[in-house]
N, C-alpha and C positions, 0 to 999 in steps of 0.2 A: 377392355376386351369383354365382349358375350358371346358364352357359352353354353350350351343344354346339356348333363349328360346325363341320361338314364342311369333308374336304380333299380335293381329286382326285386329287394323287399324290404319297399316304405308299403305298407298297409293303413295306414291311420294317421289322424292328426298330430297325434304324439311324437309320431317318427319326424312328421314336418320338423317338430319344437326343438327335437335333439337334434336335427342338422342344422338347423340354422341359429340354434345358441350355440351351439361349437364352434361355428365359423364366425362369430359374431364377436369373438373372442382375440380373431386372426385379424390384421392390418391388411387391407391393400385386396378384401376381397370378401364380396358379400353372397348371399345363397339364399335362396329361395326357393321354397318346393313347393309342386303342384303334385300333390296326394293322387287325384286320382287316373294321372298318364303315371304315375314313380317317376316323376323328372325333377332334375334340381336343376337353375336356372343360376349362373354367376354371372357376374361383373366382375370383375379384379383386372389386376394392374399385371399384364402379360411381361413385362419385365420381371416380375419376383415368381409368378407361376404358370404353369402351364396345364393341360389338360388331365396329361399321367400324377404330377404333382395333387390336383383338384381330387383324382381318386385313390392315391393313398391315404390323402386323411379320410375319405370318405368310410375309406378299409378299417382304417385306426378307429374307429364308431362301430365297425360294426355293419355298415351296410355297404353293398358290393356293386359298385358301378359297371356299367354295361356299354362298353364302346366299338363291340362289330357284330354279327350277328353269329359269330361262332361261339362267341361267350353268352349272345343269348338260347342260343339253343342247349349250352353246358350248364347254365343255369335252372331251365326249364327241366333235362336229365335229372339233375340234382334233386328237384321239390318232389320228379315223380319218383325216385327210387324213395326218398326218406315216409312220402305217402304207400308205398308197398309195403315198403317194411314194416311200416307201423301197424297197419292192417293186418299181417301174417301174425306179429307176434301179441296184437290186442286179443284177437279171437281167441282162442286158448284161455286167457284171464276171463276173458265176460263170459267165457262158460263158465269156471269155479262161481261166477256171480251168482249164478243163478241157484247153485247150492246154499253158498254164504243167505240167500233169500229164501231162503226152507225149501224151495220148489224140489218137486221128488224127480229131479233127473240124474240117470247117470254119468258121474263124472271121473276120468280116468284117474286112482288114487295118486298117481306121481305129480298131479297136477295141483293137487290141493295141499302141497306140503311147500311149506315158507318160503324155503330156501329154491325151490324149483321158481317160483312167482317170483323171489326177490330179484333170480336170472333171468325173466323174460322181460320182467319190468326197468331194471338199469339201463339197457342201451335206448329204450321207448324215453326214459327221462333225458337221459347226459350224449345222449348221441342225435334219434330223430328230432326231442325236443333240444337242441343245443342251441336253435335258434333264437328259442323267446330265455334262454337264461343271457344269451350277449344285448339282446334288447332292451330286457329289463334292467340289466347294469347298466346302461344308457342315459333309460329311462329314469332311473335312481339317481345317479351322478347331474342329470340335467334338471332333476326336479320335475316331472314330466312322466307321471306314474300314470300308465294306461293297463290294454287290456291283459300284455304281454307280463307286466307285475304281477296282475290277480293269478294267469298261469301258472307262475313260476311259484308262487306262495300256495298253491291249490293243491299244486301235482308234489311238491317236495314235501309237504306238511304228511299228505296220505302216505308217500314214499317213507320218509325217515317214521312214521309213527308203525307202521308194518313191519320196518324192522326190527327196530324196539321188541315186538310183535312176537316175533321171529326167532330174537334171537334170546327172548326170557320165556319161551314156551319150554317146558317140559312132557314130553307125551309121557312118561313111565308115572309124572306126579299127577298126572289130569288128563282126564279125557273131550276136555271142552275145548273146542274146535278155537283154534286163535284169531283175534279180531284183526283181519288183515286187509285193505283195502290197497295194494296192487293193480286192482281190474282201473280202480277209479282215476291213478296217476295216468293210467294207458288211453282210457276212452277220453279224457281230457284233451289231451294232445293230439290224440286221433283226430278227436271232431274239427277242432280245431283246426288240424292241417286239409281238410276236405274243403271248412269252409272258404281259406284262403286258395287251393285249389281251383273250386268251380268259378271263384270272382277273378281269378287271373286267366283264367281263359276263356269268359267272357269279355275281360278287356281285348284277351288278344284276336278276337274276330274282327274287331274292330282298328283298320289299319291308322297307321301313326298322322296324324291330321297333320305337325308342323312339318313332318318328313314329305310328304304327301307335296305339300306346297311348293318344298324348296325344288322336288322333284319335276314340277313345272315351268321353270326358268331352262333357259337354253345355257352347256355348258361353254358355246364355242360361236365366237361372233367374226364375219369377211370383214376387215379391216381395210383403209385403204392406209398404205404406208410407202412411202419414195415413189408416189404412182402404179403401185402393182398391190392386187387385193392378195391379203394375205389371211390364213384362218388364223386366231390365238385364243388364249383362253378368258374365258369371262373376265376374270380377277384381273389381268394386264390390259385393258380397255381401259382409257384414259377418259375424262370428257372434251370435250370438243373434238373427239378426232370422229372419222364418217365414217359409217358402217352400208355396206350393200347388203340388202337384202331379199330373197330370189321367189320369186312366187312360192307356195304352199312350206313356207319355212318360217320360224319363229324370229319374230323381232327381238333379238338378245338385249337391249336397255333401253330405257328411255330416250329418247328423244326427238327431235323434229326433222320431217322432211323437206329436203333438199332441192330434190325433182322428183319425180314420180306420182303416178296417182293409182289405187287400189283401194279394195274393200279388207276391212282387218275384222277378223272375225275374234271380237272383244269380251263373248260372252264369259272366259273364266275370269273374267275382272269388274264387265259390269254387269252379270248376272241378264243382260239382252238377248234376245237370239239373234238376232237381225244385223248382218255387217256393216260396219259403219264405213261411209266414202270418209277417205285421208287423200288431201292433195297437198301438194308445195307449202310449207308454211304453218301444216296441222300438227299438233303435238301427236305422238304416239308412245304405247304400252308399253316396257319388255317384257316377255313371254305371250303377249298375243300373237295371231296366226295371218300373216299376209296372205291370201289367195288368190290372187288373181296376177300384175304385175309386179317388176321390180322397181325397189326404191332405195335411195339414196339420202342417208338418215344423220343427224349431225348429235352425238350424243351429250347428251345433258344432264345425264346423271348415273353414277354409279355405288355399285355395293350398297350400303344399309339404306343411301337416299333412293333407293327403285321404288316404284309404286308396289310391288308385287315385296318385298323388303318390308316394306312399311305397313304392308298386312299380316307378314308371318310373324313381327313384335309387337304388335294391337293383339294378335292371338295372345299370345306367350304372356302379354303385360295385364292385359283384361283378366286374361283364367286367374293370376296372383292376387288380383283385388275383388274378385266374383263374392258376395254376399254368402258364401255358401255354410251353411249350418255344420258344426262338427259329428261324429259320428255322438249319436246320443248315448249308448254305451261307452265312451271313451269322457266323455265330460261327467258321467255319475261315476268312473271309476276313478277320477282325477281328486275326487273326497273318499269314496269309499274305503280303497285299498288302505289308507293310513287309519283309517279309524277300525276298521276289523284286525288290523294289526294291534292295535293300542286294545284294542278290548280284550283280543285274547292275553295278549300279555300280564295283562290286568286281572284277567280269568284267573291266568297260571299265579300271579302273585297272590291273590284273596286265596287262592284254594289253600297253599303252603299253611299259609295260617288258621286256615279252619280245619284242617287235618287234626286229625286225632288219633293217635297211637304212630306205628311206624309208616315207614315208605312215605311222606312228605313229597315228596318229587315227584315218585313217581303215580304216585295217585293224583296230585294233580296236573299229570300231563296229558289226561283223557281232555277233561271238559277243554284244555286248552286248545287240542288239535281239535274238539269236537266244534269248538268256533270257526275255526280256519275251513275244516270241511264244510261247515254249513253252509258258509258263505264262499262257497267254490263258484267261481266265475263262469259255468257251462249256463245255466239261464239265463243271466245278463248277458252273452258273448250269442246267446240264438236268438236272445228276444227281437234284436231288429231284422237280422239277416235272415231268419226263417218265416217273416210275415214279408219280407220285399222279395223270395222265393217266390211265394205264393201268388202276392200278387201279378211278380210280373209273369210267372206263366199263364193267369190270364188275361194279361195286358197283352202278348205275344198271340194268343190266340184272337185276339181284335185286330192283329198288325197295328199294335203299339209296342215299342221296344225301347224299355229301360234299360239307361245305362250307368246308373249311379243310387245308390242309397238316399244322397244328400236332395235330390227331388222331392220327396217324400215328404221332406220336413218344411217344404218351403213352399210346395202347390198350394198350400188353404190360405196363403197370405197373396197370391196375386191379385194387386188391382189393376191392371191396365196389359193388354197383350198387343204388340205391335206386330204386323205383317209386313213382310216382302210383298210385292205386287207381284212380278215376274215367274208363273213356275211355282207361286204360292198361292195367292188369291186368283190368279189366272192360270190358265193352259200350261202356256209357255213356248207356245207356236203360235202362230198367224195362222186363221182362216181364213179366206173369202162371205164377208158377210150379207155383201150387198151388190147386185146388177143390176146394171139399168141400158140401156141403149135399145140397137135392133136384133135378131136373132142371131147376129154371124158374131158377136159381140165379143161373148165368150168364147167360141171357136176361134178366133183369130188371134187374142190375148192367149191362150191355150197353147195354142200352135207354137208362140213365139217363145210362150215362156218355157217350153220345151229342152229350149236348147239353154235355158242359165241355171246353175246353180244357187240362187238366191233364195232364202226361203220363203219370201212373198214369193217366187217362181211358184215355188211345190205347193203352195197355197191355193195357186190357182190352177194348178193342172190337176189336184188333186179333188178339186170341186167341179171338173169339168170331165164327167165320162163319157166318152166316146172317142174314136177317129181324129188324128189332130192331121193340120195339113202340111205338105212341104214347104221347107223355108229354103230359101237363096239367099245370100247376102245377109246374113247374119251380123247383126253389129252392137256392142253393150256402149251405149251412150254413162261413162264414169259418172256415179250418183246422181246420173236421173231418167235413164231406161234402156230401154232397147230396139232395136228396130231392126226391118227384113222387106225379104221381099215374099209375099204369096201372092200365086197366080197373074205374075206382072202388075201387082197393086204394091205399091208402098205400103208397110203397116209402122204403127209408133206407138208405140207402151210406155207409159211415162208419166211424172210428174205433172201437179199444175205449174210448176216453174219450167219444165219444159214446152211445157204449150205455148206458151206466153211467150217463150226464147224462139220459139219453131212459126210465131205468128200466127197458132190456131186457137179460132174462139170457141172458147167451153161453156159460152152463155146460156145453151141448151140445158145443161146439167147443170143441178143446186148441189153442190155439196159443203153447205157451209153444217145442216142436220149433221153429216155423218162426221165433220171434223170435229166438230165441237164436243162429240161423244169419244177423244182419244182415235178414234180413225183413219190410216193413212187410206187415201183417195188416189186412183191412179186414171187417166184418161186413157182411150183408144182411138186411133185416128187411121183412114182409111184415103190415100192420096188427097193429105194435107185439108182431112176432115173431120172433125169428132165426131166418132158415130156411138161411143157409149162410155160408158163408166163401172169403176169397182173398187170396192171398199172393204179393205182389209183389215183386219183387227185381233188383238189375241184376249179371248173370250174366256169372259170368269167362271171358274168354275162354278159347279151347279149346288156344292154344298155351302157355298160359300159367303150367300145372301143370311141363313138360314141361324150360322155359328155367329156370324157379328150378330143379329137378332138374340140371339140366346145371350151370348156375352153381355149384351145393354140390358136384357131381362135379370140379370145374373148381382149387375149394377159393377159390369167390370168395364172400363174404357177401354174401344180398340182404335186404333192409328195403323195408319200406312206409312212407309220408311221407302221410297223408292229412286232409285236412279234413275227413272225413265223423266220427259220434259211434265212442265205443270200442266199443260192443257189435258194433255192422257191424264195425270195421275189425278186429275181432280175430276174429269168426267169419271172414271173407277170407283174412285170415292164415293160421289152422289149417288153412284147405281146403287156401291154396298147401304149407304147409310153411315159412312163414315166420317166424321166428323174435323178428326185429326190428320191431317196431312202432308208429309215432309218428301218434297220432290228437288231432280238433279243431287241426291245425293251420291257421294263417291263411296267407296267400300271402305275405309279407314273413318269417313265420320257417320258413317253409318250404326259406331258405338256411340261416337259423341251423340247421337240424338238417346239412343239409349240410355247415357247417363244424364244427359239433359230431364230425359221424365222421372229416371230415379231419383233428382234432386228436388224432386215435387213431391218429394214424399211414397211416392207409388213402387210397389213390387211389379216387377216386368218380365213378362214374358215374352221371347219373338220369336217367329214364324218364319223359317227361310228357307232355299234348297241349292244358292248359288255360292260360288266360291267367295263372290264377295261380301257372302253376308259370316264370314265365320267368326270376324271380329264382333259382329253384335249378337249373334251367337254364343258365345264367352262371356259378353259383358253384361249381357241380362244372366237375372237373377234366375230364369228358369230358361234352358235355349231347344224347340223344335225345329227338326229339321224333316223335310218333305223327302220321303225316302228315293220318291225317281228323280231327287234333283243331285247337287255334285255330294263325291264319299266325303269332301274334306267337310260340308256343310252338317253331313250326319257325323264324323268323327268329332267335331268341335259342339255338338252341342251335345243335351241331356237323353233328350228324349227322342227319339228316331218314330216318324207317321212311314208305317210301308205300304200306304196307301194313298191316291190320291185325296181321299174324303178328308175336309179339315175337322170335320165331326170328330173326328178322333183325340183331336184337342182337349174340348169338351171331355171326352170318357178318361183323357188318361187324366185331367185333373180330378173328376170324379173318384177313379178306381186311385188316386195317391192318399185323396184324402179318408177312405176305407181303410187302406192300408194303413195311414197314420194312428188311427183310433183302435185298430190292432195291436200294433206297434205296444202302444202306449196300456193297451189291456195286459199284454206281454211285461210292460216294466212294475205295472199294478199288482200283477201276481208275484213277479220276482222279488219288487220291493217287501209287498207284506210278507211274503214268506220269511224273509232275511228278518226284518223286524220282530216274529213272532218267535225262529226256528234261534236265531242267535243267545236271546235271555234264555230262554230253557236249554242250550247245550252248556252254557258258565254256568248256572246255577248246579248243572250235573243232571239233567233230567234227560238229557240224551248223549248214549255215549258214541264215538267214530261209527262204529258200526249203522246206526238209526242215522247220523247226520247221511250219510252217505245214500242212503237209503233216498232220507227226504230232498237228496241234492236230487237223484235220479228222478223221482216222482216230481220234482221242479221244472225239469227239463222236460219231460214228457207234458205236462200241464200248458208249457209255452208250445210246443209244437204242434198240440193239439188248438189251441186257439190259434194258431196261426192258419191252420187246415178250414177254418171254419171261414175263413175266406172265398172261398170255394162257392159259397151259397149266394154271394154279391152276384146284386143286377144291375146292368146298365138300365138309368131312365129315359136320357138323351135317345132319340131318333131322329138321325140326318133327313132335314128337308130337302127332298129333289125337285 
């Protein structure tokens, strides 16, 4: 049995490590988590467990599964009241801060006294922070030491050394102010909760892509059963029994008609616009859209085996094995944490012995917390997320919209981007490209196509302004045209296969130019006479000559990936310049070609906007998605274009690769500092009070480089 169930708070890779070595501990049931939806994904054996089962161990960790939308919305209450509160009672402390930092402000006296601070700070540690202490015992017991470790060792070292603080101050022996560092256990946890905050509800703009899918299958399919149709539900559909199916209503599963002939409008599966004719004997979809007639369907396949099934665990199974870089703060915390541990300990043992006269202990329990502060996780924990802030609000002002961290690390390694044709490198509609005949040519074609809903129809009405005429005798010849009557003339719009059936010659007209360029051709005949021609075609976008030129300049390979026939996708091809070409593809091997070029060594990026591209969407290593194409196409990839220009490709791997080199200026300040600020607090050359200090001014130094991004130019300019 597979099941998904949501988590409210996996943040990082770490979290990944401790749910799936827990469960990897359990017989009869395995887990796998995708970090950046919070989904854990099982297999197990539905005989020993069930889904309630799945999330109380999930409970017993620590992390709190999410199974209808009233829990998630009590969960979302939850993060925003603990974010309130944290906020109400930080404020108060980072004022005493600014005393504790000589600055001449006045500060109310009941505020700066230990035991007031010791109270505002306790429920800020063991209540809003109570989430990263159940984490890190997680994370400890799992071996699996991330950011939620450095926290907990950060905020409790300043907390318990304040008390200390606190509670060995004499005001009657001394007048010098006690070194207390309260404000620092609060701003920690603060920041902290903000950043995880603003990134949870930027996912949640973003609607649930597997949900989204499943939401496009029909729940209720007309059976026929003892000779009488009957409605039931998806799940008791047998195969081989027949399903009726009624004009403008969804074909609930696969399989082949019976009798009937219609056009099924197939674009959320193969990403086409153009209805396909299905007659007696044609396979079809489930969840595509019958339009026009009813038919009579013999099913041939149910549950996980549906074509539309088979795309939502390509999603599910790709995002698991996605090349995706871990958080770069959580892989330098993964050595760090244990080795700042080990040094202060180390601190506090040398000092004992270099002590001289009384108090041994307690003298050296300065330098030893003066390590643990120094090395407080607030620099490390901003360095990435406050330069991928940066960049992506002006990636968002380009109409580029990032939706992941893990982009970042992985744009400067793309060699090869593959494209969708459909809606990507093209329009994604039919125009009328081409007329040829006498002057009534288009008037007549206009007239008839008036009255179909086809989108070659709107193709051609829409490229013909003016007056159309009346029709009589309106008739749609099933996949090959239509015909009428004006002004007591026959008219016939149609295919060259109908011509040929109707015994009219088209030898007047060449269209072998416009087929050969991907073009469907349609004739006009006028009482069983050609009297013109038109050529319909869905036209490449204008930016889109311009980004594969840039891409080959770049020395990055681009391919095409499409389900349309070879003849279109290779005339497309030679327009672009494209060299690679992979045509009649289905939406399910539409990864396999994607992992087909990863196994050549190449990092990949793909280009898409249709529902059937979300599987290779997922399986490339970096996935765009065309923002006016379908949500589940932008929910399943990285990076959202809200625009039609594919320029924008180009800028956002530009502006990741900016970003990256910030990033990394970000861990070059944080590292040296730690490297230089840590021997001089063991030696004793800095006591809590300075580390704290230099923690602050660490953190401001990262967010000021990260601001500095602000100054980045785009060099790319899209060719019209």
């Amino acid at each position: 049995m597979r099941k998904t169930i949501k988590v409210s708070n996996i943040t990082c890779a770490q979290c990944a490590k401790s749910i799936e070595s827990y469960f990897d501990t359990m017989n009869d049931v395995d887990a796998k988590v995708l970090v950046t939806s919070k989904k854990v994904i099982f297999n197990y054996d539905e005989n020993v467990y069930d889904e309630r089962a799945l999330g109380d161990h999930l409970r017993i960790i620590g992390y709190y599964p999410i199974f209808n939308n009233e829990e998630q919305q009590k969960a979302k209450r939850k993060d925003l009241i603990d974010l309130i509160l944290a906020a109400i009672l930080t404020f108060p402390l980072l004022w005493t801060m600014f005393k504790h930092l000589g600055i001449p402000i006045w500060v109310p006296e009941i505020l700066m006294n230990g035991y007031v601070q010791w109270a505002i700070a306790t429920p800020i540690l063991f209540y809003v922070g109570r989430r990263f202490f159940f984490s890190a015992y997680h994370q400890i017991k799992g071996r699996n030491l991330g950011m939620d470790v450095l926290v907990v060792i950060g905020t409790t070292a300043a907390y318990i050394y304040s008390i200390i603080e606190t509670l060995s101050y004499d005001e009657h022996a001394s007048h010098v102010m006690p070194e207390l560092y309260f404000e620092t256990t609060a701003v920690i946890i603060f920041m902290v909760l903000i950043g995880n905050f603003f990134e949870n509800r930027v996912k949640e703009k973003t609607s649930d892509a597997l949900q989204a899918l499943i939401s496009l299958s029909a729940k209720e399919a007309r059976v026929l059963r003892d000779g009488k149709e009957v409605m039931i539900s998806i799940d008791q559909v047998q195969v081989g029994e027949v399903m009726i199916v009624l004009a403008n209503e969804k074909v609930p599963l696969d399989g082949i008609i019976l009798s009937g002939e219609s056009y099924l409008d197939e674009a959320m599966i193969t990403g086409e616009p153009m209805p396909a004719y299905r007659k007696e004997g044609d396979k079809v979809i489930g969840s595509t859209m019958n339009t026009v007639n009813t038919l009579k369907v013999k099913v041939t396949a149910v549950g996980r085996d549906t074509v539309l099934e088979t795309i939502i665990q390509t999603v599910e199974d790709t995002a698991l094995i996605k090349p995706k870089a871990q958080r770069i703060a959580d892989r330098i915390a993964h050595m760090f944490v244990p080795v700042v541990v080990v040094i202060s300990i180390l601190t506090f043992i040398a000092w004992i012995f270099l002590v001289q006269g009384g108090q041994p202990i307690a003298r050296s329990f300065a330098p030893a917390i003066a390590v643990l502060v120094i090395s407080c996780p607030c620099a490390l924990g901003l360095a990435t997320p406050t330069s991928i802030a940066v960049g992506s609000g002006i990636a968002f002002k380009e109409g580029i919209l990032y939706k992941g961290g893990e982009f970042f690390e992985i744009a400067n390694k793309i060699s090869a981007v593959a494209f969708d044709k459909t809606g990507t490198l093209t329009k994604g509609h039919p125009e009328l490209v081409h007329t040829e005949g006498d002057k009534d040519t288009l008037l007549l074609a206009a007239s008839l196509e008036k009255h179909s809903n086809h989108p070659i129809a709107k193709a051609i009405t829409e490229a013909y302004d003016g007056e159309v005429l009346e029709v009589e005798s309106f008739e749609v010849l099933m996949g090959k045209g239509i015909s009428g009557v004006i002004n007591h003339q026959k008219i016939v719009v149609g295919s060259p296969n109908l011509m040929k059936e109707l015994g009219y010659k088209t030898d007047a007209f060449d269209a072998k130019h416009y087929l050969s360029q991907g073009n469907t051709v349609f004739y006009i005949a006028k009482n069983s006479q050609v009297i013109g021609m038109l050529a319909v075609a869905d036209p490449i976008k204008e930016s889109a000559k311009g980004v594969i030129k840039e891409l080959k300049r770049r020395g990055l390979t681009p391919y095409m990936i499409t389900g349309d026939q070879e003849l279109t996708a290779r005339a497309i091809a030679k327009d672009l310049d494209i060299d690679h070409v992979f045509y009649e593809v289905l939406p399910h091997e539409k990864a396999e070609k994607i992992h087909a070029i990863q196994q050549e060594g190449k990092i990949v990026a793909f280009v898409g906007d249709g529902i059937n591209d979300a599987p290779a969407l997922k399986m490339a290593d970096v996935g765009f998605a065309v923002g006016t194409g379908s949500d589940i196409a932008i929910d399943t990839s990285d990076v959202t274009l809200m625009h039609y220009d594919l320029g924008l490709v180009i800028k956002a791997i530009d502006l990741s690769l900016a970003t990256l080199k910030n990033i990394y200026m970000n861990f070059l300040w944080a590292f040296s500092y730690n490297i230089i600020m840590i021997p001089l607090a063991a030696i004793g050359l800095l006591n809590p009070s300075l580390a704290g200090i230099g923690m602050g001014f660490s953190s401001i130094m990262v967010v000021l480089n990260a601001l500095s991004l602000k100054l980045f130019k785009f060099k790319y300019k899209t060719e019209e």
